[in-house]
DORO-416369 format. One line per 5 residues: their letters; for each residue y, x, z of C-alpha. Coordinates in steps of 0.02 Angstrom, whole numbers. Each point is the difference from the previous one (the first is absolute). Layout:
# residues N
A) Y/X/Z ~ ... $
END
This chain:
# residues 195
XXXXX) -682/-3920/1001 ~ 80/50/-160 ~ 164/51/-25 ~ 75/-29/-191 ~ 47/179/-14 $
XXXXX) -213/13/-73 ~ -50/-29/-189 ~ -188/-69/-36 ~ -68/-16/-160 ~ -202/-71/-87 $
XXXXX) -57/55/-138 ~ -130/10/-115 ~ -46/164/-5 ~ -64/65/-159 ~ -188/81/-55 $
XXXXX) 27/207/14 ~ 159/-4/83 ~ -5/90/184 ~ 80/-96/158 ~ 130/93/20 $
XXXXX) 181/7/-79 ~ -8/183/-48 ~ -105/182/34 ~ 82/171/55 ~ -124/94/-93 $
XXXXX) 79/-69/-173 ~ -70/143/-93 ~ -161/-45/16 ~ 24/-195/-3 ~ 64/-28/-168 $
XXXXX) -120/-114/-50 ~ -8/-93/152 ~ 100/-153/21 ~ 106/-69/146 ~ 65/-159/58 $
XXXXX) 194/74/-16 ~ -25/-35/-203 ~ -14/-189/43 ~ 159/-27/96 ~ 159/100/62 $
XXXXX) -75/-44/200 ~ 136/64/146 ~ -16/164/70 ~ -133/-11/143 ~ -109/-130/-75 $
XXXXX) -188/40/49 ~ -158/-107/-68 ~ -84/-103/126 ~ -172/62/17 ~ -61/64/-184 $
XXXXX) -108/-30/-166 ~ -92/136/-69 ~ 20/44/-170 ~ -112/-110/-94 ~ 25/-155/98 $
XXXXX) 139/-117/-32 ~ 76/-153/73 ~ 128/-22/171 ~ 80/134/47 ~ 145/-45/156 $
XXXXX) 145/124/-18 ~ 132/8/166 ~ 153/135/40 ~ -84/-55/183 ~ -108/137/87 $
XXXXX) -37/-108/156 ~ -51/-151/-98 ~ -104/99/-114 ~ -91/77/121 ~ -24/-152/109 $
XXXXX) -66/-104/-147 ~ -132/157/-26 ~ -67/-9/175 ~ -3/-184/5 ~ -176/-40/-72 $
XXXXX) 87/-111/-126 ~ -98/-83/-115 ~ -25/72/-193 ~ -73/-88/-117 ~ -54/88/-169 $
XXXXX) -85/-80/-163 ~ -129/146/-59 ~ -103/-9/-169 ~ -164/64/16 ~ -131/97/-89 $
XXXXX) -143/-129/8 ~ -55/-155/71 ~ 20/-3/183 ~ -147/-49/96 ~ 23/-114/135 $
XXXXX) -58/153/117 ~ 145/121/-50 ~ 126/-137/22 ~ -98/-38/170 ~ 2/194/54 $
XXXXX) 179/39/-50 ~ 65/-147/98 ~ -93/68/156 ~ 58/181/-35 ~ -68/133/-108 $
XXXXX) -4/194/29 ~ 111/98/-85 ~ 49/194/-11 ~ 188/24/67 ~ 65/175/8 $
XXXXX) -183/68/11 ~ -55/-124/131 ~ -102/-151/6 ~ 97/-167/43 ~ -43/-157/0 $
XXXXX) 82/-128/-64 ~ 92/-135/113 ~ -66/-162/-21 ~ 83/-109/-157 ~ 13/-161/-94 $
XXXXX) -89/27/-165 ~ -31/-155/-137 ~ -48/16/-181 ~ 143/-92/-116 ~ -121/-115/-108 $
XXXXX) 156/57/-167 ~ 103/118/-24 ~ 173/-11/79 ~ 155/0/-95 ~ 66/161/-7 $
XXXXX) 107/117/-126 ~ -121/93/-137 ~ -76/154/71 ~ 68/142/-21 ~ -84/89/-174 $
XXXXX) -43/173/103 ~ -115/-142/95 ~ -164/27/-76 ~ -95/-177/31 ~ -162/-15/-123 $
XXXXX) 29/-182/-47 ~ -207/3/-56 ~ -16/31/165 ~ -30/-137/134 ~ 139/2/155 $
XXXXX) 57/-91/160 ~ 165/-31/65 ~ 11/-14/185 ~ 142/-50/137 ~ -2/126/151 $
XXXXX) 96/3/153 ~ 34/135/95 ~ 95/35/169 ~ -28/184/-32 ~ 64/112/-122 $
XXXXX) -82/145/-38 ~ 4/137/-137 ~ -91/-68/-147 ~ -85/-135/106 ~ -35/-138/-110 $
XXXXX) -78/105/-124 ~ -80/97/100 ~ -101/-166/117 ~ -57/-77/-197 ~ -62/183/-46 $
XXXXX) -86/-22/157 ~ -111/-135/-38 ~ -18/55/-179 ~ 123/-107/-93 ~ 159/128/-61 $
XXXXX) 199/-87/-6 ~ 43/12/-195 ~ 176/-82/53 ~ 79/-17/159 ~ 157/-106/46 $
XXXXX) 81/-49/159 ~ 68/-176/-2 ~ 43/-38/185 ~ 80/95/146 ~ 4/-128/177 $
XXXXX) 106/-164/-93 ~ 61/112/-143 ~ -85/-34/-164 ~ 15/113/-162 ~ 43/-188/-96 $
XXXXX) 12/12/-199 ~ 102/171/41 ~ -15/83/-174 ~ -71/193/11 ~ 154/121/48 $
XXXXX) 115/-124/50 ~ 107/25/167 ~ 42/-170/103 ~ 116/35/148 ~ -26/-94/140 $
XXXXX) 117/-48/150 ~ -144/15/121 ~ -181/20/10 ~ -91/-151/53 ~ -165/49/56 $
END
């Protein structure tokens, strides 16, 4: 299906850096930060479905429009570590794995039904970023959540739902593709994408 004239990349992208390699309005970006200060990618390259600001983790990069926009409709799997404000009751894990209501674009959407389980340590991961402000007097949760959906802001926006807010949030699996001991910022190309 793929020719080798196509470049595809993973990365781990980086706390308060935008998905995307660069802004037109760089006037009033300066401060923002974009994937092009990570690697020299080939003209065309797009990210593969995105990561807000404050999340980090997987990020699939491809200079392939069709691919990218196949793997977005696909209902792939994501998985995502989040570190929560709280203990998590066994009713908000309960309720966001059967699907929570959240605001989208001024509407009310529920949430597609997901697989949601409470890691019983913390997972290995880089440091957090400092501009992460997690109260370590303060009790919190890390939970595993799968989603075949991808929605703006959805993961923190289903714990908010049922009370419990994501301090950190990092994406560690796309379909077969796993974020492995990738250190933050750094670019792995890839001959294919094996979801």
């Amino acid at each position: 299906m793929e020719g080798n004239h196509h470049y595809h990349f993973k990365l781990y992208k980086p706390f308060g850096m935008l998905s995307q390699l660069s802004s037109n309005e760089e006037r009033q970006n300066r401060k923002k930060r974009f994937l092009s200060e990570l690697y020299d990618f080939p003209e065309g390259t797009m990210p593969v479905g995105r990561l807000d600001e404050k999340s980090e983790g997987l990020l699939l990069m491809t200079t392939d429009g069709k691919l990218s926009d196949a793997i977005n409709r696909s209902g792939i799997e994501k998985e995502y570590y989040a570190q929560l404000d709280g203990v998590i009751t066994l009713e908000a894990l309960k309720a966001l794995g059967k699907g929570v209501e959240i605001g989208l674009w001024g509407k009310r959407y529920t949430t597609k039904p997901c697989k949601v389980t409470k890691l019983l340590e913390a997972p290995t991961l880089p440091d957090p970023d400092k501009k992460i402000r997690i109260g370590t007097h303060r009790p919190n949760t890390w939970i595993s959540i799968t989603l075949t959906e991808g929605k703006f802001r959805q993961v923190r926006k289903m714990t908010a739902a049922v009370g419990f807010p994501t301090l950190r949030l990092v994406r560690v699996r796309i379909g077969n593709m796993l974020l492995d001991d990738t250190h933050v910022g750094r670019v792995v190309p890839v001959p294919h994408f094996d979801l």
